[in-house]
N, C-alpha and C positions, 0 to 999 in steps of 0.2 A: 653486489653493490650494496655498500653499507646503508640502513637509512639513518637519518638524524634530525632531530627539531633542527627546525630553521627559521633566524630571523628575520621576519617580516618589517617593511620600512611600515611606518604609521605614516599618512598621506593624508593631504586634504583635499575631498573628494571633487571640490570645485576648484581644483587647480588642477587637473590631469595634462600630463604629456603633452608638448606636441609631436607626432609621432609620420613620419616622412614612410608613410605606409607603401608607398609602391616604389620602395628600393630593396625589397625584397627576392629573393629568388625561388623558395617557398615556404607556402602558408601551411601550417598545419593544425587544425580546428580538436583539439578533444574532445569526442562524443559522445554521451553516455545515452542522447537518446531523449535527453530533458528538455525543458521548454528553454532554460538560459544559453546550453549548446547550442542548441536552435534557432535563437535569436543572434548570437556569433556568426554564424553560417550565412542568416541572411542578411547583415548589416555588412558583410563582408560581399557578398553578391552587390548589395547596393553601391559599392563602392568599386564595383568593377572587378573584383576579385573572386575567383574562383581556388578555393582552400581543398585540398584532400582532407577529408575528416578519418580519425584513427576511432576506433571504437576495442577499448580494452574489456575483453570477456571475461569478467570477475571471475567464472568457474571455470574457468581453462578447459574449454572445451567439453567436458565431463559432463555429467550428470549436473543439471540444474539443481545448486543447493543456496546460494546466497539472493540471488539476482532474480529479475523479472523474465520466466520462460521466452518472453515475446521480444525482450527488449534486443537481442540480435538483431533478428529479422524487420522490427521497427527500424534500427539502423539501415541496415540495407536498403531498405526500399525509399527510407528518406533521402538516402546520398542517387538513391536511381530516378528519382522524383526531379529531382535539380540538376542531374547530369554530373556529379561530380563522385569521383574516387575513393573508394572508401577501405582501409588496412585493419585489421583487427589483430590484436597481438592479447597477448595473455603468459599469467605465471600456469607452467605445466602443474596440471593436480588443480588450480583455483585458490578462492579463498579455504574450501573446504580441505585440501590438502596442507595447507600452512596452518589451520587452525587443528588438526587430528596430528602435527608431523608432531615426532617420537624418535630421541636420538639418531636426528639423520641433518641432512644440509638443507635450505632453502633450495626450492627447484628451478631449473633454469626459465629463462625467458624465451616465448617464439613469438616471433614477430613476421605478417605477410610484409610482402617489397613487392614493387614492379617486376621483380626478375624471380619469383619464389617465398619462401620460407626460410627466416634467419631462426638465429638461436643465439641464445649469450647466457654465460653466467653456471651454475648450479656443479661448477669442479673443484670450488673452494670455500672458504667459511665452514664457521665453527655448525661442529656439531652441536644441535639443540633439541629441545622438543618445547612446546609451546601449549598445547592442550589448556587454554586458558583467552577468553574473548577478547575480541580488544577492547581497549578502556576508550570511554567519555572523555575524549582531552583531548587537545590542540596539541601535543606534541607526539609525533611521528613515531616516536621509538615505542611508547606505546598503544597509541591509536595506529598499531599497522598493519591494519586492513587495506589506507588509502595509501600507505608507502610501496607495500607487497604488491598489489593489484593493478597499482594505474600509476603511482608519480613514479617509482624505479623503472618498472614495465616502459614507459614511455624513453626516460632517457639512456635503460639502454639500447630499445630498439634505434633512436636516432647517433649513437656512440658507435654503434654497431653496424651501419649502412656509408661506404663509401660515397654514395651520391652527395653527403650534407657536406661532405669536405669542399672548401672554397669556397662557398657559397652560407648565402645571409638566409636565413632561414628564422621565422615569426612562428612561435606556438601560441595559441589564443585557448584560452580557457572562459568559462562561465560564471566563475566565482562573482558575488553580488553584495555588497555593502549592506545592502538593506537586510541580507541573509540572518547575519549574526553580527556580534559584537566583534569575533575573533576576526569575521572576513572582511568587516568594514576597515579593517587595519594593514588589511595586504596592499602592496605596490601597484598601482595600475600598470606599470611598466618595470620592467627590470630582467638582467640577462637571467637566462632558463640554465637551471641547472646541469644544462649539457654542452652548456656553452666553453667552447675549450679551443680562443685563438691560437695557441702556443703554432710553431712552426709543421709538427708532427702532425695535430689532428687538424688546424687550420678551420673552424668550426666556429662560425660565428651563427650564436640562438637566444635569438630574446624571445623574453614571455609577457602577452600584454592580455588584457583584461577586460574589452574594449565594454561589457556593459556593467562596469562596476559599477558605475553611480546609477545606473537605471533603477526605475522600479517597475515590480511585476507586470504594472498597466503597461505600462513599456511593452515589456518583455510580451506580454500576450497581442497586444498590438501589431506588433510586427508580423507576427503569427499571422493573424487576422489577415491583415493585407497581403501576405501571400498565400494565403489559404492552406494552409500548413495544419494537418490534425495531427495535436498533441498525443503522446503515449498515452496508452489507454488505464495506464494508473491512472494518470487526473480526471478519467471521467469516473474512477472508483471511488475519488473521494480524497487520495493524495496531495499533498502540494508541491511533491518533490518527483520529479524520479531517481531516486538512486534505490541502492538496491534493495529489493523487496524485505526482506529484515533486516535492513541496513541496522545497527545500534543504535542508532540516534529515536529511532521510534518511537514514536507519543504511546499513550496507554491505550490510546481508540485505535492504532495503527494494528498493533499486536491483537486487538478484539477483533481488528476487522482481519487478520490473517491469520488468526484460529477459524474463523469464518468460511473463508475463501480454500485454504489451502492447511486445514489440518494434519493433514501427515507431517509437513514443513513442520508446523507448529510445533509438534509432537517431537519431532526430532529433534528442535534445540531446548525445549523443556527437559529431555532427557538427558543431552549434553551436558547441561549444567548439573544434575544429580552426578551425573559421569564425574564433571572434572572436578567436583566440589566447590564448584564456583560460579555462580551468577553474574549472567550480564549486566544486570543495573546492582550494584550496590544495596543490600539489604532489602530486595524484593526477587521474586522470583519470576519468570513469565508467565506464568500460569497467575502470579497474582497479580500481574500488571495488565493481564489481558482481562481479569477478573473487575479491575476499575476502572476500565472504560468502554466505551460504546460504539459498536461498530458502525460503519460508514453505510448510509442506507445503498444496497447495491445487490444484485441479483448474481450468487453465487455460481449460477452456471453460466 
């Protein structure tokens, strides 16, 4: 599945949708495990809605190289916590196999179901090799860590399962206005890329956003009231979960996971000597972790 920038509608955040929420046949929650997923899941509870949450495993299975060790098992036990259903799909090999791959193809997808273990994808497309980080940028073809990992990952697993055929199906995601500049510009509503009425796939999928205009207080609120203990990043000092060297990383982030987890550290300091190419633009890790200051927190 090809990825590609996509246009995003620019929306005014006090105008959102009216949104005919329970003409649905299912909900399905993208969960990485963060406090804004989190708040999806229970705003969806409060509305009588019980959502199966997908949780895409950045390493595919593999050896823990991009991601939060814990952040699996955080999933799980959130979705056991509340009672509700939980599929994990992943690109085979991870991000770490798509960022090492060397004249070969993009690996397929597997995806759990109610009934097993699907698979899709990884028998065709160009030979490539990649050995070079994703870039800092809002477009997909080259920030495609989030294409690789979680937005392709997701719609072929739902392209791929006969169940979504005839049936109206809601993806919700976490994304947050207040986030960034880039996210306050996304659609609160709008069809999901896997949306495909035609006669053949008969596949109706929208994608809505339900706490785009929240703010954090929000989002940690809801928490609050149902007693819901956030990933244990944020009592490290993060403000995000996403993945533990996710790119985006502040300079205190990379101090605090030289800190934490130097081996990790170690390894993508020498990736970049490897591929001749740094993750941030004219600094290196080793110097960005050099200017800032770790997150007070007790390494073991």
């Amino acid at each position: 599945m090809k990825s590609q920038e996509r246009k995003v509608d620019v929306i005014d955040i006090d105008k959102e949708p009216v949104i005919d929420l329970h003409s649905y046949d299912i909900y399905i929650v993208a969960f990485s495990g963060g406090k804004d997923g989190a708040a999806c899941v229970l705003h969806l509870l409060e509305q009588g809605i019980k959502p199966e949450l997908w949780h895409h495993d950045i390493d595919g299975r593999a050896e823990t190289f991009f991601d939060w060790p814990i952040t699996p098992g955080y999933c799980d036990a959130f979705a056991a916590a509340l009672g509700l259903d939980i599929y994990h799909s992943w690109r085979v090999g991870g991000l770490a196999g798509e960022l090492l791959k060397e004249n070969d193809r993009t690996k397929p997808v597997r995806f759990e179901t109610p009934d097993g273990v699907g698979q899709a994808g990884g028998l065709r497309g160009a030979i490539a090799t990649r050995r070079r980080f994703p870039a800092l940028a809002a477009d997909l073809r080259t920030r495609w860590c989030s294409s690789i990992a979680k937005i392709d990952v997701m719609a072929a697993a739902i392209a791929n399962q006969d169940r979504f055929k005839g049936k109206r199906t809601l993806v919700i995601t976490g994304e947050r206005a207040q986030e960034s500049s880039s996210r306050a510009r996304y659609a609160t509503f709008e069809p999901h890329r896997s949306h495909a009425p035609g006669k053949i796939a008969q596949r109706h999928v929208d994608h809505w956003r339900p706490v785009h205009s929240w703010t954090e207080d929000q989002v940690w609120e809801i928490m609050k009231r149902h007693s819901i203990e956030p990933h244990p990043c944020y009592h490290l000092g993060w403000g995000r979960a996403s993945c533990q060297t996710c790119i985006f990383g502040s300079k205190d982030q990379w101090a605090s996971i030289r800190a934490i987890s130097p081996e990790r550290f170690e390894t993508f300091a020498q990736l970049e000597i490897e591929f001749g190419h740094t993750l941030r633009n004219g600094t290196t890790l080793r110097e960005l972790a050099d200017a800032g200051t770790p997150y007070e927190m007790d390494p073991e």
